[in-house]
KEPAKE-603669 format. One line per 3 residues: number of its first residue (from 1); for each residue x, z, y of C-alpha. Coordinates in steps of 0.25 Angstrom, whole numbers, plus 5000, padded with zeros to 4 digits. Each point is the difference from the previous one (the first is absolute). Example, Ala and Ser with C-alpha at 12.3 -4.5 7.8 and 13.67 -1.06 7.14 Angstrom:
% KEPAKE-603669
1) 5049 5031 4982  5006 4998 5014
% end
This chain:
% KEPAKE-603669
1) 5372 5443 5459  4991 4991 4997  4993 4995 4986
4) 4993 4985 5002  4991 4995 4990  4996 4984 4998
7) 4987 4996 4999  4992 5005 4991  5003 5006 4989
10) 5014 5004 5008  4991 5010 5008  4996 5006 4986
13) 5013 5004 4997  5005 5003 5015  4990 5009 5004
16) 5003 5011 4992  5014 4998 5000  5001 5000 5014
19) 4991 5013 5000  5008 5007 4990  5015 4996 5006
22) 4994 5004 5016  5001 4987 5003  4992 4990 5008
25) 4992 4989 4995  5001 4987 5005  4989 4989 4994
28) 5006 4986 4999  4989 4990 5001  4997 4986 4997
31) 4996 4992 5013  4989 5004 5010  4996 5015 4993
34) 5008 5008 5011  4993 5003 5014  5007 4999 5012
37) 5014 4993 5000  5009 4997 4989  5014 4994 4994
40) 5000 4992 4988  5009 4995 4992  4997 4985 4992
43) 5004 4999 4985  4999 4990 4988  4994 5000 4989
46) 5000 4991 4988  4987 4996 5004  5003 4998 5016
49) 5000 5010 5012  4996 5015 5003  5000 5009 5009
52) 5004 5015 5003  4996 5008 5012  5003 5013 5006
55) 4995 5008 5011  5009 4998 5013  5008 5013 5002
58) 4998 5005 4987  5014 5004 4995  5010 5007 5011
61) 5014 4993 5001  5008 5007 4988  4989 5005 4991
64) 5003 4999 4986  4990 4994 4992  4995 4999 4985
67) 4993 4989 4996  4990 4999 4989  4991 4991 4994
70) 4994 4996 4987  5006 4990 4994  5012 4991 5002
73) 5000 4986 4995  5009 4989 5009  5003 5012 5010
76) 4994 4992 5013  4992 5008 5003  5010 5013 4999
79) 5011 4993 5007  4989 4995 5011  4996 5015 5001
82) 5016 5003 5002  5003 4991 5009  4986 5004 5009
85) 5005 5015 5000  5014 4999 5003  4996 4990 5012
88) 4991 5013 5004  5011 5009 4999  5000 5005 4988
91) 5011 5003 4990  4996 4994 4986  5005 5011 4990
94) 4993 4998 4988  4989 4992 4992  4992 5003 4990
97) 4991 4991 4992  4993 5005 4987  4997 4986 4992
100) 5013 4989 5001  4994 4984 4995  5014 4996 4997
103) 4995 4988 4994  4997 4994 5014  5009 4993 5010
106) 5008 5009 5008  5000 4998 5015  5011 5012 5004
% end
């Protein structure tokens, strides 16, 4: 199994989750942070255009992954994350965000 966490404060929360579950952590990183090669995945936000990347031949086919992160507002950038994973392989079976703007357009 695998537990990614979203740039930045994701990785606050992933680490020790993914420590204390035995499972790997996997960074997802805005544009050109990640040495060597890379998949990505292009979101919108209300302002315009991100990006997420992942480290090629991070996840196995079929791993399970949890995905944390800080804060959910218009859910781009979770569903970006999503859609990144299971194009890797990866079986999304759960999220888990600590602070929801529900106040903001929702994008999922």
């Amino acid at each position: 199994s695998l537990n990614p966490g979203i740039e930045a404060r994701g990785f606050i929360f992933g680490t020790p989750i993914a420590l204390e579950i035995g499972a790997k952590f996997v960074p997802l990183r805005k544009p050109n942070k990640l040495p060597g090669k890379v998949i990505s995945e292009e979101y919108e936000l209300e302002y315009g255009r991100d990006c997420l990347e992942m480290h090629l031949g991070a996840v196995e086919p079929g791993e399970r992954a949890l995905v944390v992160d800080d804060l959910i507002a218009t859910g781009g950038t979770l569903c970006a994350a999503m859609k990144l994973l299971e194009r890797a392989g990866a079986e999304v079976v759960e999220c888990a965000c600590v602070i929801e703007l529900p106040d903001l357009k929702v994008c999922i």
